[in-house]
RONU-585228 format. One record per residue (C-alpha): residue number from 1; residue in three letters; x, y, z. Coordinates in Angstrom, 1 decimal, padded with zeros to 4 digits. Example, Ala and Ser with C-alpha at 12.3 -4.5 7.8 and 13.67 -1.06 7.14 Angstrom:
// RONU-585228
<site><num>1</num><residuo>ALA</residuo><east>012.3</east><north>-004.5</north><up>007.8</up></site>
<site><num>2</num><residuo>SER</residuo><east>013.7</east><north>-001.1</north><up>007.1</up></site>
// end
This chain:
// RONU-585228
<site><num>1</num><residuo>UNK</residuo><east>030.5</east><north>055.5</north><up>-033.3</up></site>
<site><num>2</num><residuo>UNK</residuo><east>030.9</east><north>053.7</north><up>-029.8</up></site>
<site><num>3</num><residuo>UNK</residuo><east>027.1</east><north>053.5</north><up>-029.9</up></site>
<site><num>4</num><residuo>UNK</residuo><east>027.2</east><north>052.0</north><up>-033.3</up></site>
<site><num>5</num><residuo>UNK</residuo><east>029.5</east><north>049.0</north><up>-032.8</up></site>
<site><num>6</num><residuo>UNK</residuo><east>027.3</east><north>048.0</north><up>-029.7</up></site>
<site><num>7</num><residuo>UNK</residuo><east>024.2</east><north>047.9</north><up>-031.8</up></site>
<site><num>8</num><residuo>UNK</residuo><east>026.3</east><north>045.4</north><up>-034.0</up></site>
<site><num>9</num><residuo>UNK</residuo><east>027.5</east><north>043.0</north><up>-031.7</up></site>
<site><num>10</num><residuo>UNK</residuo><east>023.8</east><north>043.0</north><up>-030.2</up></site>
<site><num>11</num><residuo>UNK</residuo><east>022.4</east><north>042.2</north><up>-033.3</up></site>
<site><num>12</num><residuo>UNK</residuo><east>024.9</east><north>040.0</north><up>-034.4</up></site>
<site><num>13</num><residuo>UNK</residuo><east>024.9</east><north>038.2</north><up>-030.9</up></site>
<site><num>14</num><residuo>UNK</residuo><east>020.9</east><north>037.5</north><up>-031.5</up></site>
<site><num>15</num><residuo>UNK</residuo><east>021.9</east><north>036.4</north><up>-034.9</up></site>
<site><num>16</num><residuo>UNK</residuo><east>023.8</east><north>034.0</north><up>-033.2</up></site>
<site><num>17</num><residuo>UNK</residuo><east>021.4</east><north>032.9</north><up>-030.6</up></site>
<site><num>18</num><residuo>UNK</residuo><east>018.7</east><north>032.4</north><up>-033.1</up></site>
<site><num>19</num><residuo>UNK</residuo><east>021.0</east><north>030.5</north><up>-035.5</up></site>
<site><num>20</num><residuo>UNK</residuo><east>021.7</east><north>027.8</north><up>-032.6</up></site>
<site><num>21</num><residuo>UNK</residuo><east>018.1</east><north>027.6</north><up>-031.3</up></site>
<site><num>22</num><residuo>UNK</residuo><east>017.0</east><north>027.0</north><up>-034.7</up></site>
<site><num>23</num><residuo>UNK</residuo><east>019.7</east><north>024.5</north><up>-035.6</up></site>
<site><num>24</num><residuo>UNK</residuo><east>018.5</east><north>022.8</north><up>-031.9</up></site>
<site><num>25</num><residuo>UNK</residuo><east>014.6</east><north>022.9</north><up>-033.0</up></site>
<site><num>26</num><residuo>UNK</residuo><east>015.8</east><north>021.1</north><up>-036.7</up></site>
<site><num>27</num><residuo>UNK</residuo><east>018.2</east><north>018.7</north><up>-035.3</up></site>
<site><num>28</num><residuo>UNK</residuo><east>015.2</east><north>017.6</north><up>-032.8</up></site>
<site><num>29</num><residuo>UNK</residuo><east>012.6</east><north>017.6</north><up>-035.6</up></site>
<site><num>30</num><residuo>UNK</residuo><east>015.1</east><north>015.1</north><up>-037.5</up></site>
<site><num>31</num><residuo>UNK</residuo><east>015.6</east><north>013.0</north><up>-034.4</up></site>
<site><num>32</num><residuo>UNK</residuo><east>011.9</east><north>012.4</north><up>-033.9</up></site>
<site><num>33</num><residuo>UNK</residuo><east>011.4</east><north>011.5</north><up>-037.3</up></site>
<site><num>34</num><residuo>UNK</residuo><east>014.6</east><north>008.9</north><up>-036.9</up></site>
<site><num>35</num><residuo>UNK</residuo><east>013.5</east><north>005.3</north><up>-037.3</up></site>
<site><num>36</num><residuo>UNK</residuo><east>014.7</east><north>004.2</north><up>-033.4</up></site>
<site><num>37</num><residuo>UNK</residuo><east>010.8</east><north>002.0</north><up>-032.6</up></site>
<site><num>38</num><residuo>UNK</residuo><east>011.4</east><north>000.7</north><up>-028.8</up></site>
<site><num>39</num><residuo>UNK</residuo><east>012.1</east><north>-002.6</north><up>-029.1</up></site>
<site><num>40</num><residuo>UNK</residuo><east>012.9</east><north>-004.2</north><up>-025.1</up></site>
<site><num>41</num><residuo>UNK</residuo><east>011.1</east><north>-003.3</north><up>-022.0</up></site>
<site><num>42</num><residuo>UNK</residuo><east>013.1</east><north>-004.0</north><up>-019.2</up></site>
<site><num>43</num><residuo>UNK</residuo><east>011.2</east><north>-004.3</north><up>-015.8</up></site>
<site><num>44</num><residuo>UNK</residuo><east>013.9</east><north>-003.5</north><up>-013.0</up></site>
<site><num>45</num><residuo>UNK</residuo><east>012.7</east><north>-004.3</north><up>-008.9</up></site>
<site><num>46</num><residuo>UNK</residuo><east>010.9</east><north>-006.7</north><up>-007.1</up></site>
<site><num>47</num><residuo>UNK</residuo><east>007.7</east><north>-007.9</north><up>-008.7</up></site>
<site><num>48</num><residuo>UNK</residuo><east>004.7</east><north>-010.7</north><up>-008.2</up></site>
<site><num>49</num><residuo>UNK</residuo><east>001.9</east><north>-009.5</north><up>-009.9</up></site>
<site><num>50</num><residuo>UNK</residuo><east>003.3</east><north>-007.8</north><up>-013.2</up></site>
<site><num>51</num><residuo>UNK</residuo><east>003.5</east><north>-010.1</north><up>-016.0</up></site>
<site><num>52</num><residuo>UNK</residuo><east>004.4</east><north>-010.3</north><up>-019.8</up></site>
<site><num>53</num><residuo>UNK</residuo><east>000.7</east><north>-010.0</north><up>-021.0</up></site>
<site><num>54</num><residuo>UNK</residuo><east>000.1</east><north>-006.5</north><up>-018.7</up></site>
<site><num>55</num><residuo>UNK</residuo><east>003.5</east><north>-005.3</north><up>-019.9</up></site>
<site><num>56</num><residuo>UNK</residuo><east>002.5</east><north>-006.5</north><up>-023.7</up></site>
<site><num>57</num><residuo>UNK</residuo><east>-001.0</east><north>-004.3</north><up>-023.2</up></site>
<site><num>58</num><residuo>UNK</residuo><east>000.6</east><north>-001.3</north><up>-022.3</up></site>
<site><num>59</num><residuo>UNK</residuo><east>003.4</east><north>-001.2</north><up>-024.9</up></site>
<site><num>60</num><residuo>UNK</residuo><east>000.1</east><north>-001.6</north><up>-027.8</up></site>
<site><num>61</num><residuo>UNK</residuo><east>-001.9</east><north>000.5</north><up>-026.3</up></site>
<site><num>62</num><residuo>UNK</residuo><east>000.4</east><north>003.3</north><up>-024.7</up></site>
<site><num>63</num><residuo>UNK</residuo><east>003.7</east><north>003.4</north><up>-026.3</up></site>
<site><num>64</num><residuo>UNK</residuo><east>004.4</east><north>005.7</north><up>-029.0</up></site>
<site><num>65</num><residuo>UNK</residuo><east>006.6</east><north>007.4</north><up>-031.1</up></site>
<site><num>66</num><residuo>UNK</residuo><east>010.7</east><north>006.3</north><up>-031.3</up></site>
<site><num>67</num><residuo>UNK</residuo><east>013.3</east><north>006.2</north><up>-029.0</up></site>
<site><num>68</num><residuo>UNK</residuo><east>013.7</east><north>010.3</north><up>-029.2</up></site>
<site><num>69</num><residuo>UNK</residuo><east>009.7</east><north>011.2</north><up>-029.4</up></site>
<site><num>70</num><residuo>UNK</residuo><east>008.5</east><north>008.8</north><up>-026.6</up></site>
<site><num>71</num><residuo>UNK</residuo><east>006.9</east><north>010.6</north><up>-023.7</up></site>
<site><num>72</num><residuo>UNK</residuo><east>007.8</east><north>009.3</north><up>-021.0</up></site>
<site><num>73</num><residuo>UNK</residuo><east>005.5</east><north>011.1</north><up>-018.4</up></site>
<site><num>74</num><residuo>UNK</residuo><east>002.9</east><north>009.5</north><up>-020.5</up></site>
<site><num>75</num><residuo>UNK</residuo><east>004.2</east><north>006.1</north><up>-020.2</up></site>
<site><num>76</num><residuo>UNK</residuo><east>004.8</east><north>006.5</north><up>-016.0</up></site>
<site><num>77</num><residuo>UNK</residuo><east>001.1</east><north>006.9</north><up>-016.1</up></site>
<site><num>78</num><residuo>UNK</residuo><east>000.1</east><north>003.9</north><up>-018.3</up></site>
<site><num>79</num><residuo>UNK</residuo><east>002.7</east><north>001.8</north><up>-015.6</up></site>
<site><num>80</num><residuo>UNK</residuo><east>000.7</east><north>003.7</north><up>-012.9</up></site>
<site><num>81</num><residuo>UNK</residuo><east>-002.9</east><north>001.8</north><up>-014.1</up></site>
<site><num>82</num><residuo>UNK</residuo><east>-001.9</east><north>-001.7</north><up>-013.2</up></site>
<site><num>83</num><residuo>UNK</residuo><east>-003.0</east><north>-002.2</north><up>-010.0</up></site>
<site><num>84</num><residuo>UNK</residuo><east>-000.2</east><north>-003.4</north><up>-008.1</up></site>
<site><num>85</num><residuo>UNK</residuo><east>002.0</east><north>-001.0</north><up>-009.3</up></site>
<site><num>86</num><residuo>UNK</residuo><east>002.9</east><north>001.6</north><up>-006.6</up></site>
<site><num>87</num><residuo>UNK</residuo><east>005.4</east><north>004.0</north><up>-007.5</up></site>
<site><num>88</num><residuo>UNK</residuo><east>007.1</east><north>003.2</north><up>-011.2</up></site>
<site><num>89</num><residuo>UNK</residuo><east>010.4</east><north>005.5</north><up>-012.6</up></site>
<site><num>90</num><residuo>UNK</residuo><east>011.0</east><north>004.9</north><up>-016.4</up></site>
<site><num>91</num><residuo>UNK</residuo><east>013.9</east><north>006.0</north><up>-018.3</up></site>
<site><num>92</num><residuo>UNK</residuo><east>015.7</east><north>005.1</north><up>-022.2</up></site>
<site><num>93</num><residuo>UNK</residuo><east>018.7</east><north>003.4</north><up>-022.4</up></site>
<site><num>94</num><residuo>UNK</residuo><east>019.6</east><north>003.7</north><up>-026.5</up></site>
<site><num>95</num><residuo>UNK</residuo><east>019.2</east><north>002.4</north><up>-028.6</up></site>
<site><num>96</num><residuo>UNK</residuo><east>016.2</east><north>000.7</north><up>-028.4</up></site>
<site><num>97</num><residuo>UNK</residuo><east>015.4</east><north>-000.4</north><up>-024.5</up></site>
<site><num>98</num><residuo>UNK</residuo><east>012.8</east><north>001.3</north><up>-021.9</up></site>
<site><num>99</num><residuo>UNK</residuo><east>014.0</east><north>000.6</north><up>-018.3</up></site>
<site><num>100</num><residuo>UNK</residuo><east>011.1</east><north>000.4</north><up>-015.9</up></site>
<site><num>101</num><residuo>UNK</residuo><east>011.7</east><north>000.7</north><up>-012.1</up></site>
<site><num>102</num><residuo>UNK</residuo><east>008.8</east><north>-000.7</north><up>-010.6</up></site>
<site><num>103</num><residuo>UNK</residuo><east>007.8</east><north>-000.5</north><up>-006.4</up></site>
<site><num>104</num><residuo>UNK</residuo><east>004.6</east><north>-003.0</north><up>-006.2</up></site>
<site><num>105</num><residuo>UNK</residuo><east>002.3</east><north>-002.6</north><up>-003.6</up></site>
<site><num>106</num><residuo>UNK</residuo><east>003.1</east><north>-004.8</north><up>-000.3</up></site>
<site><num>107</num><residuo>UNK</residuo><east>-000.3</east><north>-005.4</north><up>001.2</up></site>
<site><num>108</num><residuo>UNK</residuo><east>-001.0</east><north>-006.2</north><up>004.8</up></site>
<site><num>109</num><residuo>UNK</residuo><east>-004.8</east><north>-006.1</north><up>005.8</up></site>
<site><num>110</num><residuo>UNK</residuo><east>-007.4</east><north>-006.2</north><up>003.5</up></site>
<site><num>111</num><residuo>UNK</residuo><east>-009.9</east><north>-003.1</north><up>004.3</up></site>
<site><num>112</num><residuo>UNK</residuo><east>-013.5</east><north>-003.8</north><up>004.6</up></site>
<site><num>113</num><residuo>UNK</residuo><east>-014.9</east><north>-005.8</north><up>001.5</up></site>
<site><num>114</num><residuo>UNK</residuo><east>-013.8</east><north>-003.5</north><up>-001.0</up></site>
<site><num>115</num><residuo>UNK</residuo><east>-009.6</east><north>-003.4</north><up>-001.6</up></site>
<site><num>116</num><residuo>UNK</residuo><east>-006.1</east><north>-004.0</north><up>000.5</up></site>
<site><num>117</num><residuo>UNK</residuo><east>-003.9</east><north>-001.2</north><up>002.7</up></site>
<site><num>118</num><residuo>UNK</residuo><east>-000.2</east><north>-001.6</north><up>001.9</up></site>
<site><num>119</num><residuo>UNK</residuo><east>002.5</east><north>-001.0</north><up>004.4</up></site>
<site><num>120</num><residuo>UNK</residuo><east>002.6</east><north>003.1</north><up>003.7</up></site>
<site><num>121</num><residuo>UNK</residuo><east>-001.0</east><north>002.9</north><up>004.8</up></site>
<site><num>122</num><residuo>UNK</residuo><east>-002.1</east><north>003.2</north><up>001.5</up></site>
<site><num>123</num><residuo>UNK</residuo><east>-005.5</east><north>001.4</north><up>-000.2</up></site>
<site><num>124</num><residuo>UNK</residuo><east>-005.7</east><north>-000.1</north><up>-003.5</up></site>
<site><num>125</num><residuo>UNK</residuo><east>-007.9</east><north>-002.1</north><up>-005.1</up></site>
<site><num>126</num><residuo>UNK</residuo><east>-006.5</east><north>-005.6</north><up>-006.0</up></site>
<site><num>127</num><residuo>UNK</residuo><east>-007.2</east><north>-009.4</north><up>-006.1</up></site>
<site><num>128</num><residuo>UNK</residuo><east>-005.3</east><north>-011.5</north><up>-004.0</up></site>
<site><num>129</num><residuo>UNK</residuo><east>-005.9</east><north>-015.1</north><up>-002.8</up></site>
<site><num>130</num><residuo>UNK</residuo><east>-003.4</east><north>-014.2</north><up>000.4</up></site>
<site><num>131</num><residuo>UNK</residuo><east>-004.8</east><north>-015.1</north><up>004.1</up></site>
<site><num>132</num><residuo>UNK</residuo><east>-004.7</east><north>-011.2</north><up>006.1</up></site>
<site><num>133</num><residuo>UNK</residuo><east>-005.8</east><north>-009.6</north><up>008.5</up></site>
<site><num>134</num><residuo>UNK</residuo><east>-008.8</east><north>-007.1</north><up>007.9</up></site>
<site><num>135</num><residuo>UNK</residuo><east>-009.1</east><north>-003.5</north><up>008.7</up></site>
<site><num>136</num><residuo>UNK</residuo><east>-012.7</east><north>-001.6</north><up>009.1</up></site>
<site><num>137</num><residuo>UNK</residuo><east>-012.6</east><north>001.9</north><up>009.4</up></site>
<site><num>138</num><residuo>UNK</residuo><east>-012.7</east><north>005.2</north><up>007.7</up></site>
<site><num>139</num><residuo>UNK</residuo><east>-010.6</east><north>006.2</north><up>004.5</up></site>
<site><num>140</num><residuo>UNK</residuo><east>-009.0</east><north>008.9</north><up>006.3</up></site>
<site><num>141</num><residuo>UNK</residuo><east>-007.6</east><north>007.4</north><up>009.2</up></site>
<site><num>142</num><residuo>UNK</residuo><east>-005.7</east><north>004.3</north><up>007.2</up></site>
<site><num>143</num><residuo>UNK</residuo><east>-002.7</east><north>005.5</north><up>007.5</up></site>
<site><num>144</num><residuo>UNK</residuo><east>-003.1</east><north>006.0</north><up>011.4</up></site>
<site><num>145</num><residuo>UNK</residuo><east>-004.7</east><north>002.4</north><up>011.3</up></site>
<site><num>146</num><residuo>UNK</residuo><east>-001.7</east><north>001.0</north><up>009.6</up></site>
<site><num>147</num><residuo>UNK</residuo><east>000.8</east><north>002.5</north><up>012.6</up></site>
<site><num>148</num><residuo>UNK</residuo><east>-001.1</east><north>001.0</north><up>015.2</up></site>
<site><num>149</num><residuo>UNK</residuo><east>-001.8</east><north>-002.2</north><up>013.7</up></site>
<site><num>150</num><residuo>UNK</residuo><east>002.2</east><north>-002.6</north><up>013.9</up></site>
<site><num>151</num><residuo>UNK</residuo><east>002.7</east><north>-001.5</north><up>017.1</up></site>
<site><num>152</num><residuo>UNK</residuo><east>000.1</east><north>-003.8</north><up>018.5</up></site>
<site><num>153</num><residuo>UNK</residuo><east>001.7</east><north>-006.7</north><up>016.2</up></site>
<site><num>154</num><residuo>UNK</residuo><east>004.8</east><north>-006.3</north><up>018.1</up></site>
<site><num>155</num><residuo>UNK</residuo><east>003.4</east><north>-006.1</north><up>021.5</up></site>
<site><num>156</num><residuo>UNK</residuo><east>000.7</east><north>-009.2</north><up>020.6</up></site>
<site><num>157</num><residuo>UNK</residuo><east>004.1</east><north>-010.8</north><up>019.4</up></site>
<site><num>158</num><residuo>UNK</residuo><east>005.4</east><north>-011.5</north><up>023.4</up></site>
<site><num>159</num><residuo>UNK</residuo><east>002.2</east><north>-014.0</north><up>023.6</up></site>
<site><num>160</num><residuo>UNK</residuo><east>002.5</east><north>-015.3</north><up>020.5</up></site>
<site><num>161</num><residuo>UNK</residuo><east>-000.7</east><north>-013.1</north><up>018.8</up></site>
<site><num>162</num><residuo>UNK</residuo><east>-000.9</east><north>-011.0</north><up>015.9</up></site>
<site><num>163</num><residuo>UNK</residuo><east>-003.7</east><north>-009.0</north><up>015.2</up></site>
<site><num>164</num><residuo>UNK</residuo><east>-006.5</east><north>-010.6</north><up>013.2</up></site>
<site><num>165</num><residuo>UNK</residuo><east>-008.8</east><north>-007.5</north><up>012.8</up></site>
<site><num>166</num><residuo>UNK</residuo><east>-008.9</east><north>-003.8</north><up>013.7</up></site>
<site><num>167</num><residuo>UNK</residuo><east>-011.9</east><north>-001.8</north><up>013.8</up></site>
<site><num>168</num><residuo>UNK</residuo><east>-011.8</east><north>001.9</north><up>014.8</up></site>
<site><num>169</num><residuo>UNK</residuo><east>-015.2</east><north>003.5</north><up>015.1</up></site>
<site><num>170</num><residuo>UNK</residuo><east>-016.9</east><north>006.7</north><up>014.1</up></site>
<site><num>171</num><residuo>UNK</residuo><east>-016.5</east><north>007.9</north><up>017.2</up></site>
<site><num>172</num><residuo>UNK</residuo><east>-012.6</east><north>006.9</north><up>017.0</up></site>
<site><num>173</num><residuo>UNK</residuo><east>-013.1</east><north>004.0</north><up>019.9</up></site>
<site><num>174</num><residuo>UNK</residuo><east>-010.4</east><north>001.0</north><up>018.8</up></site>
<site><num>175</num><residuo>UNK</residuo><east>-011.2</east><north>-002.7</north><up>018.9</up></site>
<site><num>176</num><residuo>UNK</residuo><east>-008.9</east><north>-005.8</north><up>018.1</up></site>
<site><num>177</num><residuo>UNK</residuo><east>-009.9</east><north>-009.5</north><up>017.6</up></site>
<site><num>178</num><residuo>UNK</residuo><east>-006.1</east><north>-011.5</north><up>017.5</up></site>
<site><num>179</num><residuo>UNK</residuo><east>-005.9</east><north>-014.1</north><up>015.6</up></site>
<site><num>180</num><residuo>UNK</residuo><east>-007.0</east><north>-016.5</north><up>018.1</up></site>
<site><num>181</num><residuo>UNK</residuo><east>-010.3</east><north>-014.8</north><up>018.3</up></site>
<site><num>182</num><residuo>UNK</residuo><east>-010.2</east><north>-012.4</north><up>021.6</up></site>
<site><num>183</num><residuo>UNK</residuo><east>-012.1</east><north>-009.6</north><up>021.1</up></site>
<site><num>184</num><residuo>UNK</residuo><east>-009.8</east><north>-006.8</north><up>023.2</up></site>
<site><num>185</num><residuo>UNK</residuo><east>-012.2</east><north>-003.5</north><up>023.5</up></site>
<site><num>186</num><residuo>UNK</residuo><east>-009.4</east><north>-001.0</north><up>024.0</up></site>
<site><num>187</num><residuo>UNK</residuo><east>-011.7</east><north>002.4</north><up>023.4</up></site>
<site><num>188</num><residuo>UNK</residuo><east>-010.1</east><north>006.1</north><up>022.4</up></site>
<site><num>189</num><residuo>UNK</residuo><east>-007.3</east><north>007.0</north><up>024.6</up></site>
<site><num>190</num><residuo>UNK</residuo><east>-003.9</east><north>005.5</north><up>025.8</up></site>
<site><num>191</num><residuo>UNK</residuo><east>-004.7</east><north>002.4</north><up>023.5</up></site>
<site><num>192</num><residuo>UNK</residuo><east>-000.8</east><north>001.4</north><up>023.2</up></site>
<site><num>193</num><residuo>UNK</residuo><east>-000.6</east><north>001.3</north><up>027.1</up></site>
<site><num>194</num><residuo>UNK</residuo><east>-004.0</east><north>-000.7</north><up>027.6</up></site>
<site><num>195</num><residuo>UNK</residuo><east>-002.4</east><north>-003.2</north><up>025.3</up></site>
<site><num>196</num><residuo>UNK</residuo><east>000.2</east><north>-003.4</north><up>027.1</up></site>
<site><num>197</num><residuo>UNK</residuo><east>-001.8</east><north>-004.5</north><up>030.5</up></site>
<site><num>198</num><residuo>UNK</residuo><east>-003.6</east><north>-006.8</north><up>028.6</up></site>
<site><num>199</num><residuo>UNK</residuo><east>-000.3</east><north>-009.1</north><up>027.3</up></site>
<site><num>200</num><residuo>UNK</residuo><east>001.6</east><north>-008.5</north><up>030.7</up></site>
<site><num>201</num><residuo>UNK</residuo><east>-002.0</east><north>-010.4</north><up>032.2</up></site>
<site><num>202</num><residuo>UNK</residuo><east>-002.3</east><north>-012.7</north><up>029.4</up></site>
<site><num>203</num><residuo>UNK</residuo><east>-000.6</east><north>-015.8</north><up>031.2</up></site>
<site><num>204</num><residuo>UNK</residuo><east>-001.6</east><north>-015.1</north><up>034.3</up></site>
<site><num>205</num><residuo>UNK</residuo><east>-005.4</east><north>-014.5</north><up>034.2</up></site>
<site><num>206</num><residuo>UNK</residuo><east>-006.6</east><north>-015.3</north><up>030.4</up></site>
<site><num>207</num><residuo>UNK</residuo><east>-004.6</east><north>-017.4</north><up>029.3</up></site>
<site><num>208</num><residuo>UNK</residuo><east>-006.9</east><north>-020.6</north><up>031.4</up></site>
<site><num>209</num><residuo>UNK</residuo><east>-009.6</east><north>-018.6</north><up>030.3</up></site>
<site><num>210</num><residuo>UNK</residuo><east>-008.9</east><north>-018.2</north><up>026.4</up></site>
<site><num>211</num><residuo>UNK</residuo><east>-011.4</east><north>-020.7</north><up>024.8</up></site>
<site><num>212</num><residuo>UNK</residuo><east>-014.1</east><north>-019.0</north><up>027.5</up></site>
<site><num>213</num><residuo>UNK</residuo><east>-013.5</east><north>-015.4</north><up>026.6</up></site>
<site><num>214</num><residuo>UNK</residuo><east>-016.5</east><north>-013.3</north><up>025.0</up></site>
<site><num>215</num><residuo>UNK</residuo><east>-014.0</east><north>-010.2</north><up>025.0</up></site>
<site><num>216</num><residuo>UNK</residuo><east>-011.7</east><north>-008.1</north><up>027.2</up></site>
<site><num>217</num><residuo>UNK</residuo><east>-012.6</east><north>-004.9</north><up>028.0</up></site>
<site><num>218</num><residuo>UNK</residuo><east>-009.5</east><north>-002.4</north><up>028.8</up></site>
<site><num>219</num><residuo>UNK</residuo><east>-011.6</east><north>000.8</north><up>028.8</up></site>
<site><num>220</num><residuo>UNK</residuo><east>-010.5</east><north>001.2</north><up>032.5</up></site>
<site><num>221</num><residuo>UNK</residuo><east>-008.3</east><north>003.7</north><up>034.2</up></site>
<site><num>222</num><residuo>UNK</residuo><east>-005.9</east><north>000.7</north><up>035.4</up></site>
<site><num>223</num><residuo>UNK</residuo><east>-007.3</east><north>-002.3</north><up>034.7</up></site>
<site><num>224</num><residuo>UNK</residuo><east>-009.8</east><north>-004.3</north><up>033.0</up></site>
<site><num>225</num><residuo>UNK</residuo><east>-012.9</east><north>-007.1</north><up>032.6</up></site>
<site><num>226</num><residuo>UNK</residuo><east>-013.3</east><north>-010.1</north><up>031.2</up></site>
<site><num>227</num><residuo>UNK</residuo><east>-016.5</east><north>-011.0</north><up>030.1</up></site>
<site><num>228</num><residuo>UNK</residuo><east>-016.8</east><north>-015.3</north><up>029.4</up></site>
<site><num>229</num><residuo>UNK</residuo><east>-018.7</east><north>-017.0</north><up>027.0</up></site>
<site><num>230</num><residuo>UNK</residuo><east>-022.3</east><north>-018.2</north><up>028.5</up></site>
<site><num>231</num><residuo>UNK</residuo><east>-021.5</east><north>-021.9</north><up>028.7</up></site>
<site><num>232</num><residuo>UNK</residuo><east>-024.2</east><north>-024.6</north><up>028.1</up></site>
<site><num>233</num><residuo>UNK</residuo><east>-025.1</east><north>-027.2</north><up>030.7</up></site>
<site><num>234</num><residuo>UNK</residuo><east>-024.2</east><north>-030.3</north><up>029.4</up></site>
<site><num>235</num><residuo>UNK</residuo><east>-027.7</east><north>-032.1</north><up>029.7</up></site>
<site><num>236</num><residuo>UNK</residuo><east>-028.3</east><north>-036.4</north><up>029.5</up></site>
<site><num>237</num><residuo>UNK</residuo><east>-030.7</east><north>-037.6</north><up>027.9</up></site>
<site><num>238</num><residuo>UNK</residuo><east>-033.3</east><north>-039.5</north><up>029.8</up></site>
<site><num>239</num><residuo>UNK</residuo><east>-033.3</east><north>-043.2</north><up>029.9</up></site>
<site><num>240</num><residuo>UNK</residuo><east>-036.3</east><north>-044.7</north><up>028.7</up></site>
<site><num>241</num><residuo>UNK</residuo><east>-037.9</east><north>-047.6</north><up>030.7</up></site>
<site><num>242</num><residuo>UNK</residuo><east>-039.1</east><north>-050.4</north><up>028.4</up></site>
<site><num>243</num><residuo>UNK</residuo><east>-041.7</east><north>-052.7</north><up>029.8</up></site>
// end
């Protein structure tokens, strides 16, 4: 008997179970058949390149289904394809809005020819009219590129220089040009350091010889050469005798 009533409340407790995931599946199936269209796209966070026409596109081409039926996941992705778009977070408010969180890309060097590095280190292929610095390396290392190119920025910074290009070779040997066109040759090791030496000697040595300078070279133990520009002789022209 015992046996009995316990095979009757298991039944009747699956009975139950399946009664309230079935009544879950039809009140979902009634949901996503509920006339609730999206009708507002809010765009939440700080934005310069996203504009009504993109957000129009994606909403035509992307959006579907009702307020209950939108996938969202979806959606993130379509966000995702507009190139300035970084990281995006989307969520409903009801009845009829979809909040978009949008992190654009902040670029900071363009990288060779072919796109722009962000401050993560990150490339991304995007048009902009904007005056930066360049980067010329290897895919791999942008990230690392991006650190230095900081670091040296705040150390260029005590002589009024910033970085104008960074170049890190295949054979990982770094090179700047600042952005009044010295060429520093700092080569593979201790790079931070050799910068260093080169803006505690700016004033004092190159500073007379800026307009003259073909580049620095710091691959030295402790110190460094200076190679000038070859200058031309200034020649007169010859005075003609007329008879």
């Amino acid at each position: 008997m015992p046996n009995l009533l316990d095979n009757i409340k298991k039944i009747t407790l699956i009975i139950y179970v399946f009664i309230f995931l079935l009544s879950i599946f039809v009140v979902l199936q009634l949901l996503s058949r509920v006339d609730l269209p999206i009708r507002q796209i809010s765009i939440i966070g700080e934005y310069q390149h996203i504009d009504k026409e993109q957000v129009d596109l994606i909403a035509d081409e992307y959006i579907k289904g009702n307020f209950f039926s939108l996938n969202l996941d979806l959606t993130r992705q379509a966000f995702k394809k507009l190139a300035w778009v970084r990281e995006i977070a989307i969520r409903k408010k009801f009845p009829d809005t979809l909040l978009v969180t949008v992190e654009e890309h902040k670029p900071i060097a363009r990288w060779g020819r072919i796109g722009l590095v962000n401050s993560h280190g990150e490339i991304f292929n995007a048009a902009s009219q904007e005056e930066l610095p360049s980067f010329i390396g290897y895919e791999p290392f942008a990230k690392e590129m991006t650190e230095k190119f900081m670091e040296m920025n705040k150390i260029l910074s005590k002589e009024l220089m910033q970085v104008g290009t960074i170049t890190l070779s295949e054979r990982l040997s770094w090179e700047i040009t600042t952005d009044n066109q010295v060429k520093v040759i700092l080569g593979k090791e201790n790079i931070i350091k050799k910068l260093n030496l080169f803006t505690n000697n700016y004033q004092n040595i190159l500073a007379e010889l800026k307009n003259r300078i073909e580049y620095v070279d710091l691959r030295y133990k402790d110190g460094f050469s200076v190679k000038k520009l070859k200058e031309r002789p200034i020649t007169k022209p010859k005075e003609k005798n007329i008879l």
